[in-house]
C-alpha positions as CSV (number, residue, x, y, z in Angstrom):
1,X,148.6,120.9,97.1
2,X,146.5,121.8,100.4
3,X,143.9,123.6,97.9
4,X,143.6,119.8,96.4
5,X,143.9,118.0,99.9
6,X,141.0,120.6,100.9
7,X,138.8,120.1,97.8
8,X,138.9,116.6,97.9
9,X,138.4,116.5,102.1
10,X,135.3,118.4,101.3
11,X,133.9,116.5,98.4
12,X,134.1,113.4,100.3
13,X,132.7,115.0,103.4
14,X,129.7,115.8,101.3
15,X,129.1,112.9,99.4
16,X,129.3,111.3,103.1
17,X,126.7,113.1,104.5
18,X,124.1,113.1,101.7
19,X,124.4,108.9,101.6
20,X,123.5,109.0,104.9
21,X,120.1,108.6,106.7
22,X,116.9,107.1,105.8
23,X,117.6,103.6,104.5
24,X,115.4,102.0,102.2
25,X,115.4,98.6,101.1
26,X,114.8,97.8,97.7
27,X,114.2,94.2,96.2
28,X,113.5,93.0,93.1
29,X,109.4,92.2,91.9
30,X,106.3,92.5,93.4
31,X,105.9,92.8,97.5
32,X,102.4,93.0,99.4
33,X,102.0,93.9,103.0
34,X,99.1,92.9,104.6
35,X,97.8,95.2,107.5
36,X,96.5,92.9,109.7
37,X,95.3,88.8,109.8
38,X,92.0,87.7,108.8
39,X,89.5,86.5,111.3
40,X,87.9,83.0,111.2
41,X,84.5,85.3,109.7
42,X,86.1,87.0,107.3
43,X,87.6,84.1,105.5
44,X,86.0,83.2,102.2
45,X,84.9,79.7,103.3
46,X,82.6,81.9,106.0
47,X,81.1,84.3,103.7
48,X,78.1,83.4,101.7
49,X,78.4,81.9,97.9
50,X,77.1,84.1,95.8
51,X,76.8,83.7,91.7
52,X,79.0,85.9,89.8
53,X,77.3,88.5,87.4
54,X,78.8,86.1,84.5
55,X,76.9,83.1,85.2
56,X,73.5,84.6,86.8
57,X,70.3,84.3,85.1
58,X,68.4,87.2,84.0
59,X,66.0,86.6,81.3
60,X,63.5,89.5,82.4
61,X,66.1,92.0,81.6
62,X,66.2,93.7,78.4
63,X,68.8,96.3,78.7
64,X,69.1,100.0,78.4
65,X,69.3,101.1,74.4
66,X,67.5,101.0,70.9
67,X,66.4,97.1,71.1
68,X,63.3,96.5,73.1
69,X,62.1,93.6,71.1
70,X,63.8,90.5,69.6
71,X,61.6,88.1,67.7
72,X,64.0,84.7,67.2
73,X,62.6,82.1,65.1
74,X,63.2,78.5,65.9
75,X,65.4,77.8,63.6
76,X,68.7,79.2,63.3
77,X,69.5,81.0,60.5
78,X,72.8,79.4,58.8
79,X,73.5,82.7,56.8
80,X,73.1,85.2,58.9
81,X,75.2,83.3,61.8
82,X,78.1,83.4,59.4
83,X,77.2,86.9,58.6
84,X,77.8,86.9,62.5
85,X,81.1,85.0,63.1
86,X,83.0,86.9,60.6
87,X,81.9,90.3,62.7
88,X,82.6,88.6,65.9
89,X,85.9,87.5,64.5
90,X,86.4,91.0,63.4
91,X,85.3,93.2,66.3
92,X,84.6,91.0,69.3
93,X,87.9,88.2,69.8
94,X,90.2,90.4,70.6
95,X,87.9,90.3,74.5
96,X,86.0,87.5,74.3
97,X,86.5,84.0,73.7
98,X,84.3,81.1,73.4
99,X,84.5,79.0,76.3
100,X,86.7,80.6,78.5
101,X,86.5,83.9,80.6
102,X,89.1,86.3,79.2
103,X,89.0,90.0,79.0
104,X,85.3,90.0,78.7
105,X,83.0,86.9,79.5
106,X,82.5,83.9,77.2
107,X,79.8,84.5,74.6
108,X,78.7,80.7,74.6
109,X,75.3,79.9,76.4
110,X,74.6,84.3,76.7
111,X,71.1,83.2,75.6
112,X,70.7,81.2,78.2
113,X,71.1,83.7,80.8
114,X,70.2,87.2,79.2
115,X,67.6,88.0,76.9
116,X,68.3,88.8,72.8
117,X,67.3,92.3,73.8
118,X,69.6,93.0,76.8
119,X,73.1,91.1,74.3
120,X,71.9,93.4,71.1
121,X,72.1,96.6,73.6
122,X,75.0,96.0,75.3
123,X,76.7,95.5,71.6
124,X,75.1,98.4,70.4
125,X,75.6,100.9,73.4
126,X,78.0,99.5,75.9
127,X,79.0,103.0,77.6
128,X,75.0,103.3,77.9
129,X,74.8,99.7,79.8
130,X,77.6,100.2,81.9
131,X,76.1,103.4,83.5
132,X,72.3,102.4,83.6
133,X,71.6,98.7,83.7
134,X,72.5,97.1,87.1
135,X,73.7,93.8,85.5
136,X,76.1,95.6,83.5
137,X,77.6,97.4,86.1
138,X,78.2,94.0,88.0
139,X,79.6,92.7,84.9
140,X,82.0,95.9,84.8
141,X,83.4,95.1,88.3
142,X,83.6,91.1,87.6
143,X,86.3,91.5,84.3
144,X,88.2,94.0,86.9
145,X,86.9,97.6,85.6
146,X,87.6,96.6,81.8
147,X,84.7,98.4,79.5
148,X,83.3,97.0,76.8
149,X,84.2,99.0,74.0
150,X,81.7,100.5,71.2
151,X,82.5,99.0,68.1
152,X,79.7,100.9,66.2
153,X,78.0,98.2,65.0
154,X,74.9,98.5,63.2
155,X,71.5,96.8,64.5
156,X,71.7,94.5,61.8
157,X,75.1,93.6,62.5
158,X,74.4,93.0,66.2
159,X,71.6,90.8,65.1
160,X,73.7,88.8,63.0
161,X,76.4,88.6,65.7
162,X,73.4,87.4,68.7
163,X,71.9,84.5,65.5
164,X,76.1,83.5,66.0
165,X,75.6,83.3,69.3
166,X,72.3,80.8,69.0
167,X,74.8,78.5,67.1
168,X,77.7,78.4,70.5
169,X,76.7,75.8,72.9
């Protein structure tokens, strides 16, 4: 009976002692701490306005790949586009969507701010882009690190895909 008394004195005795010290609180979610308040200058009202890579114009820029000129004729050509929107259905929704920014930016008015050169090489050799062109490094940090991934199109089907894109407004 005292062995028992004693084994159960020093069980408890233990368990005591290692539920002891350091207490942490846990809670349920996300929790941010912030280090220190923001001063009137480094509010965003105070900093300058700058475009995002996304909607900045740059027309002069053809890219870093195989495409280094795109001849587009005035008028669109119906049968490739739909040649295009079934690839771009295939390979390209799942990040981009048409009219809204989602994974990747919107494909609707690309013409209007980057040459048919610079959207045919950054279909064709994304990884490329991302480590030479300047714009697509911007992009890279603007949709929060997320590369475009190769989808190993062929030029023709990354020409079909950019005539789909002349039909988006």
């Amino acid at each position: 009976m005292k062995r028992i008394f004693r084994y159960t004195t020093l069980a408890l005795s233990v368990l005591a002692l290692s539920c002891g010290g350091k207490e942490e609180k846990k809670s349920d979610g996300f929790q941010m701490e912030r280090k220190g308040a923001a001063t009137p200058t480094e509010t965003p009202a105070a900093q300058p306005a700058t475009t995002p890579p996304s909607k900045r114009v740059d027309l002069a820029n053809k890219g870093v790949g195989p495409v280094s000129a795109v001849t587009l004729p005035a008028e669109i050509d119906t049968e490739l586009a739909a040649t295009g929107e079934a690839v771009y259905n295939q390979m390209c929704l799942a990040c981009h969507r048409i009219g809204q920014k989602f994974i990747g930016p919107a494909p609707n008015g690309v013409l209007e701010r980057r040459s048919p050169e610079w959207v045919m090489n950054m279909i064709l050799n994304p990884e490329r882009m991302v480590q030479e062109d300047p714009l697509a490094k911007e992009l890279l940090m603007e949709f929060n690190g997320s590369p475009m991934a190769n989808q190993g199109l062929t030029e023709d089907q990354a020409r079909a895909v950019l005539e789909y894109f002349r039909t988006l407004k």
